[in-house]
C-alpha positions as CSV (number, residue, x, y, z in Angstrom):
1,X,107.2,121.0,99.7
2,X,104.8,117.8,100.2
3,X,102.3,119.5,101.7
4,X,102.5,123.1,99.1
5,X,101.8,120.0,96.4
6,X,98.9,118.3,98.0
7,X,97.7,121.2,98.3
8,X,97.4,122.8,94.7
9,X,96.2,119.0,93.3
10,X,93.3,118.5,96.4
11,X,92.9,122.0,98.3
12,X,89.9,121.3,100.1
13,X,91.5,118.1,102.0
14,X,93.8,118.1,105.4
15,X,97.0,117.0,104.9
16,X,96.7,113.3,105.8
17,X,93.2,113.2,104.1
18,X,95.3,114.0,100.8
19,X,98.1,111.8,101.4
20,X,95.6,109.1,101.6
21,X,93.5,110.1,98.6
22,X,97.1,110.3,96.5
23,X,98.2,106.7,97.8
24,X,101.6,108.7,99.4
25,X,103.7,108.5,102.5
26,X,104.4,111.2,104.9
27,X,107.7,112.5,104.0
28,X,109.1,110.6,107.3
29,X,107.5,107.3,106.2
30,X,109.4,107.8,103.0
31,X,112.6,108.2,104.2
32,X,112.6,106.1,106.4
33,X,111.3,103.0,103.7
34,X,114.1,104.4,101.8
35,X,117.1,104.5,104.6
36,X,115.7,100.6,105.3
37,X,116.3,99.5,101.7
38,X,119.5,101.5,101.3
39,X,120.6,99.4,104.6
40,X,119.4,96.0,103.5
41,X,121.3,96.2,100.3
42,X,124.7,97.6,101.8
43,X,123.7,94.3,104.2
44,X,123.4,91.8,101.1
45,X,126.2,92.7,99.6
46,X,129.8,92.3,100.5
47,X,131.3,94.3,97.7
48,X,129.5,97.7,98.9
49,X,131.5,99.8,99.6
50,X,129.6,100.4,103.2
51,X,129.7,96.7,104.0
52,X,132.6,97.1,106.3
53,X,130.3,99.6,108.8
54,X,127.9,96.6,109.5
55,X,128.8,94.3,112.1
56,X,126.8,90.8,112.4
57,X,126.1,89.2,115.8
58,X,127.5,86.0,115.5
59,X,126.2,84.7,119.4
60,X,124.0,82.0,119.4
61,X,122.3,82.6,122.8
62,X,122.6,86.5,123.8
63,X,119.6,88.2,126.6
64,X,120.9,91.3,126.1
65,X,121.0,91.6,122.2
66,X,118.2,89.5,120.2
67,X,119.3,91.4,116.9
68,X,121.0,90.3,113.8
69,X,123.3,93.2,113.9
70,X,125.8,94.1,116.6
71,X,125.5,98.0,116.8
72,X,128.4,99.6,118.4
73,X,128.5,100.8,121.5
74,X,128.2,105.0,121.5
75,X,129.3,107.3,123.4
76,X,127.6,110.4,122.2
77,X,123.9,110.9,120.8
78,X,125.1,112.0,117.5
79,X,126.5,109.1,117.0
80,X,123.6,107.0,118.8
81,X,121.1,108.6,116.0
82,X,123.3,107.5,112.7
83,X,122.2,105.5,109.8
84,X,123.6,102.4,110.6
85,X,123.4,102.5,114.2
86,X,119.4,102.9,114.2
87,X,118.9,100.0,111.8
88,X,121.9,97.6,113.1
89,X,119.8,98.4,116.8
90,X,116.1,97.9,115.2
91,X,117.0,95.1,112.6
């Protein structure tokens, strides 16, 4: 849909050329900013309803885990690829 778009406002343009021209993301850059700030405010606050999902690492000293988060362990790729354990893992 991204690309039909950029292509009726700047037809003469490959796709990146436009994105850059229009000052937009890629549709997976965009998503993912927006999954990131969706995360960090279930994070800040304790009253969302999601809150409960995250799970802080409270170690001081940890060589295994250097996150802030303490993603839980997963048996099966679906649930290694979900929302909150991608960003618990990367954050």
């Amino acid at each position: 849909m991204q690309a039909s778009a950029t292509k009726i406002i700047e037809p003469d343009l490959e796709y990146h050329d436009k994105l850059k021209f229009l000052g937009l993301l890629t549709l997976s850059d965009f998503i993912n900013t927006a999954s990131e700030s969706v995360f960090k405010k279930i994070a800040r606050n304790e009253k969302y309803p999601l809150f409960n999902r995250i799970a802080v690492n409270h170690a001081k000293v940890s060589s295994r885990l250097n996150t802030v988060y303490r993603p839980p362990k997963c048996k099966t790729q679906k649930r290694f690829n979900s929302f909150f354990q991608y960003y618990m893992s990367n954050f």
